[in-house]
C-alpha positions as CSV (number, residue, x, y, z in Angstrom):
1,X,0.0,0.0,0.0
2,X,1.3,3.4,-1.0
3,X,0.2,6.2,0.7
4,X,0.2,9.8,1.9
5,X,0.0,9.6,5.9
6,X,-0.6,8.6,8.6
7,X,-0.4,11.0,11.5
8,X,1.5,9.8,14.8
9,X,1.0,13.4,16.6
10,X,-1.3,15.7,15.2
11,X,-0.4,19.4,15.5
12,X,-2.7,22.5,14.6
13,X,-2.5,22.4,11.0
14,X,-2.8,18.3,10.8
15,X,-6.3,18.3,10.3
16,X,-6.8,15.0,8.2
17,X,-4.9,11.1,8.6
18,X,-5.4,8.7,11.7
19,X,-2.4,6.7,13.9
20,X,-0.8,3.9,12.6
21,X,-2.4,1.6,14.8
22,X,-5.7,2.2,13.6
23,X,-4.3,1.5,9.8
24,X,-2.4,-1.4,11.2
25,X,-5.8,-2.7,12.3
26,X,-7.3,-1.8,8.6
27,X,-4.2,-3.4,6.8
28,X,-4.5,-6.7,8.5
29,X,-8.0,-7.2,7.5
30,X,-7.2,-6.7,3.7
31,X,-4.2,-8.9,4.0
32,X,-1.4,-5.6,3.3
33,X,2.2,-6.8,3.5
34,X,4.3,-3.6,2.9
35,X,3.2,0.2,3.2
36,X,5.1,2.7,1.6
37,X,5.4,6.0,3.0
38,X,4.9,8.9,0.1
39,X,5.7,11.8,2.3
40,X,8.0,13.1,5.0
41,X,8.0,11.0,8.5
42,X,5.2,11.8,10.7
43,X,4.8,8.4,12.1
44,X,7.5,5.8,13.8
45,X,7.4,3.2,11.1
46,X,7.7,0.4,14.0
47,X,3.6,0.4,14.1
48,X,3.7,-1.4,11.0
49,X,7.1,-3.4,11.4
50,X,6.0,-4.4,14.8
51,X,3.4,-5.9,13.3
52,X,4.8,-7.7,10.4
53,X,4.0,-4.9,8.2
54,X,7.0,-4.2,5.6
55,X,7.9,-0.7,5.6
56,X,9.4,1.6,2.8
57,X,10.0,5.4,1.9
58,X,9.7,6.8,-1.3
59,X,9.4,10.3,-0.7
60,X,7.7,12.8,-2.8
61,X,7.4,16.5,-2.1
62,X,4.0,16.7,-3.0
63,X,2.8,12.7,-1.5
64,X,1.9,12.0,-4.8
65,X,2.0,8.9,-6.5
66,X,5.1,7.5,-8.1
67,X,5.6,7.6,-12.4
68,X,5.2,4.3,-13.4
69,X,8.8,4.2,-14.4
70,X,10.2,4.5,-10.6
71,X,7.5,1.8,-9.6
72,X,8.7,-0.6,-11.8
């Protein structure tokens, strides 16, 4: 799963994105292996480790998607 969030401690302008654990909770019903993180750190990436969840960066100013060519 790559994604854009989510939000360990929210702040006055983090308005949007829940904790890990509660995606760690989500993931593990749909069976997600590896999350990749799109933006900068805003969560400790041991929720999802911890939990047998892979974890990867692939940072993006923006937290937009990748080009298909870096994907690949």
């Amino acid at each position: 799963m790559a994604f854009m969030g989510p939000i360990e401690k929210r702040d006055t302008n983090q308005r949007y994105g829940h904790h890990p654990k509660k995606y760690v909770e989500i993931f593990k019903k749909f069976g997600v292996s590896r999350v990749i993180r799109l933006n900068e750190e805003k969560y400790d990436r041991k929720y999802f480790l911890e939990n047998n969840i892979a974890h990867n960066d692939l940072f993006f100013i923006d937290g937009s998607t990748p080009p298909d060519n870096i994907v690949e």
